[in-house]
C-alpha positions in Angstrom: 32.9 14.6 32.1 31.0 14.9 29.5 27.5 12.9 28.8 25.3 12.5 26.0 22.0 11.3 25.3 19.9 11.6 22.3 17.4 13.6 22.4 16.2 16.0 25.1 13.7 19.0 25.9 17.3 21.1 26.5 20.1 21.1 28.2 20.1 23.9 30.2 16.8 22.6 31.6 18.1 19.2 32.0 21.0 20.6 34.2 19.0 23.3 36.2 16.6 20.9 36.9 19.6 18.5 38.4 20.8 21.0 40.6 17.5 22.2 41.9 17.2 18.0 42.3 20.2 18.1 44.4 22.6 16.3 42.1 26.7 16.8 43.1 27.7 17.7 39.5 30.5 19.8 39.5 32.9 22.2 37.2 33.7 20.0 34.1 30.5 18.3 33.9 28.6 18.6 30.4 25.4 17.7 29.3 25.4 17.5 25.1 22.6 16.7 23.0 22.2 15.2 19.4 18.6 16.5 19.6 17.1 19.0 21.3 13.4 19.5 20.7 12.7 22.6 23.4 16.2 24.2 23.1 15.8 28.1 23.9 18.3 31.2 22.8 17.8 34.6 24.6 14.9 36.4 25.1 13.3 32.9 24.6 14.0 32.3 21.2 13.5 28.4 19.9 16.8 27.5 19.3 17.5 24.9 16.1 18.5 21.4 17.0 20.2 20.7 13.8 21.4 17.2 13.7 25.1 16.5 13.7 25.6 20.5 15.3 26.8 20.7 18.6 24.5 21.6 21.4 25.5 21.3 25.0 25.5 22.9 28.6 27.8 22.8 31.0 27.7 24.7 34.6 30.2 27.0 37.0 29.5 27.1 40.7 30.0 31.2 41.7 32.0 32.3 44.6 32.1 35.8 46.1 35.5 36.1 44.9 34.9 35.4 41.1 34.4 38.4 39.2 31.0 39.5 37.9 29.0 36.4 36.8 27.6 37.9 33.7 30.8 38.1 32.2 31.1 34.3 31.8 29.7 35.2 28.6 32.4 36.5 27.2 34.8 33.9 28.8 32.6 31.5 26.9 32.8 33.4 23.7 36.6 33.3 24.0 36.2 29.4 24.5 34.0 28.7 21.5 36.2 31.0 19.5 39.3 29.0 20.4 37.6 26.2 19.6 36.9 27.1 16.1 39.6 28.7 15.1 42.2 25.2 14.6 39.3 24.3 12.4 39.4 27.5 9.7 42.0 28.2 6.9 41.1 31.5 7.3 40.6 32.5 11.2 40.5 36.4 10.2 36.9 35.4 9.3 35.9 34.9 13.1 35.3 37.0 15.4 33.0 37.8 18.1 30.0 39.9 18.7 28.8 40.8 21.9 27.1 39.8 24.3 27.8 36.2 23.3 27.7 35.1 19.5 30.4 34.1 17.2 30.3 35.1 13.6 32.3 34.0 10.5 32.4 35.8 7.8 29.6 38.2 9.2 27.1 35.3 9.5 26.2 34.0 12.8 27.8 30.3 13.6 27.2 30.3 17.4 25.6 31.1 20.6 25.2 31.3 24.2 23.1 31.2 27.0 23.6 32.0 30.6 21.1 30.9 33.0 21.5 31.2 37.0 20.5 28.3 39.3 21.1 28.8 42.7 24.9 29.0 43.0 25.3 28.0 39.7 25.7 29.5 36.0 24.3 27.2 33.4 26.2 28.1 30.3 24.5 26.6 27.2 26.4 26.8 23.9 25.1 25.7 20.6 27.5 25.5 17.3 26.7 25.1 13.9 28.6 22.2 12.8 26.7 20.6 9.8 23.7 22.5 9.6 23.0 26.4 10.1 18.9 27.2 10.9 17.0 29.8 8.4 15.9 32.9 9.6 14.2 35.6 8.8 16.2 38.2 9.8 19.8 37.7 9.9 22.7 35.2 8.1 23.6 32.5 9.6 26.4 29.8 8.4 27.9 26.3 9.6 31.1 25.2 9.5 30.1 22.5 7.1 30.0 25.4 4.3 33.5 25.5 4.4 34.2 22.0 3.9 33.6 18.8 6.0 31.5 19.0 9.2 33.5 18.5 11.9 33.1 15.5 14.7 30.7 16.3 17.2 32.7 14.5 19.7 35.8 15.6 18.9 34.7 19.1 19.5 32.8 18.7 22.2 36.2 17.7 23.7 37.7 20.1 22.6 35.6 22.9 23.6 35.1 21.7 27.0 39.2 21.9 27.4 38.8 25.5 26.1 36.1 26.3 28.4 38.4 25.2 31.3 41.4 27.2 30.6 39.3 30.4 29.9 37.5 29.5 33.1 40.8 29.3 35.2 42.0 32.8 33.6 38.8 34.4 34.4 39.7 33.4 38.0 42.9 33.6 38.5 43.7 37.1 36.6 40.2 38.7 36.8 38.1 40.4 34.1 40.5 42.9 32.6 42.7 40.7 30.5 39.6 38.9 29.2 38.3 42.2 28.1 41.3 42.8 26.4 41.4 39.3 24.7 38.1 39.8 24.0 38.2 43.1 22.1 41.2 41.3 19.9 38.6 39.3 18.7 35.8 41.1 18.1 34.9 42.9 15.2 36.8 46.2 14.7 36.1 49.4 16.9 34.0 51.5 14.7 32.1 49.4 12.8 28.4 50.3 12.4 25.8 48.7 14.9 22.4 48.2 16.2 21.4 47.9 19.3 18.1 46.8 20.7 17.9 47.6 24.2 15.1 46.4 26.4 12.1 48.1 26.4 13.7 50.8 24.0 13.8 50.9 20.7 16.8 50.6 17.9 19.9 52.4 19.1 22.6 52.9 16.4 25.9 54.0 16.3 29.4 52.7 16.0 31.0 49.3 18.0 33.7 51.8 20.7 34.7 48.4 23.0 33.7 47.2 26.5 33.8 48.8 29.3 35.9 47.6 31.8 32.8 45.6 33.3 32.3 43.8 30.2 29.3 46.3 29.0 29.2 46.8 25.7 30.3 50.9 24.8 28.7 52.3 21.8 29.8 55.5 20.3 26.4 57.8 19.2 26.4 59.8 16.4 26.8 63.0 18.9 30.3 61.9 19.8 29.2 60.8 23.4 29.1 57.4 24.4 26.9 55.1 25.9 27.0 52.1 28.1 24.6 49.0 26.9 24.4 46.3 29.8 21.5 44.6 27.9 20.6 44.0 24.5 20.6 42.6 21.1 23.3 43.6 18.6 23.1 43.0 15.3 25.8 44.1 12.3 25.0 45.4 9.1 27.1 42.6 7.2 24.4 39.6 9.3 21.5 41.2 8.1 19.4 39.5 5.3 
């Protein structure tokens, strides 16, 4: 199911406020904005509510036999990504960044947000469709750049199918194979990074793959590598 109203604070408020109310919603259900006037990336960042973009939550209900939760964020990264790419003439531009944004052409298009609630993952996932936001200190693009915007509707339906299948993966086969489908579609292993671990400062060094709990390895200029759980990323090519 997937609702829409107009305008909202966020999404991922809207729906963690829901299931702290009590409401039954279940796997499938979406919540997607045209307007979002409170919307929030990570580490609190405002998050733009460009009109005609899509911005939307959705939720998973955890189990003690899924894997890890915090490695929804890259099942959702491989569902945005397969959303996109039926929409590019070129889909060697796209690839993924960890933990969660999508880049074309090294300019951010996309982004996630996990949020627990209870028993519950909120996943909040915001596309740049028509417009792409200004900021100070990386690139950023929409898909409009590349010709006409697409329907908001039509991928909203879209991506929520997507989301489903890598869901059901996730699940079924465990976290391994999405590591490895993940890495396919990342930007390729050496390429120069920096990362901004909490409470630490700039880390550089060169993009080595996941570990096989989804962490994010990074090879130091020593040779040795290092394990990052937590952090922003940010590529040479996305800076301004």
């Amino acid at each position: 199911m997937i609702r829409t109203v107009t305008e909202t604070g966020s999404t991922n408020t809207d729906l963690a406020a829901a299931l702290r109310g009590g409401e039954a919603l279940g796997e499938g259900y979406w919540l997607v904005a045209d307007r979002q006037v409170s919307g929030r990336g990570r580490q609190g960042r405002t998050w733009f509510d460009g009109s005609g973009n899509f911005m939307g939550s959705t939720l998973v209900r955890i189990t003690s036999r899924d894997p890890n939760p915090a490695t929804l964020a890259l099942v959702a990264g491989l569902a945005v990504y397969e959303a996109v790419i039926p929409l590019l003439a070129d889909p060697t531009a796209l690839q993924l960044k960890w933990p969660n944004d999508l880049m074309l052409g090294g300019a951010k298009l996309a982004g996630i947000l996990l949020e627990r609630e209870g028993d519950a993952i909120v996943v909040g996932i915001g596309v740049n469709l028509a417009r792409a936001p200004e900021l100070p200190d990386r690139r950023t693009i929409a898909l409009a750049a590349l010709g006409p915007a697409p329907d908001r509707d039509l991928f909203a339906a879209g991506l929520a199918a997507a989301f489903d299948r890598e869901l059901e993966r996730w699940r079924t086969y465990g976290l391994e194979p999405v590591v490895r489908r993940w890495e396919s579609v990342a930007h390729p292993k050496g390429t120069p990074i920096t990362v901004h671990p909490p409470s630490e400062g700039p880390v550089d060094g060169g993009f080595a793959g996941l570990a096989p709990d989804g962490a994010l390895l990074l090879r130091l200029a020593d040779g040795s590598s290092r394990a990052i759980h937590a952090g922003d990323v940010m590529l040479a090519t996305e800076e301004r």
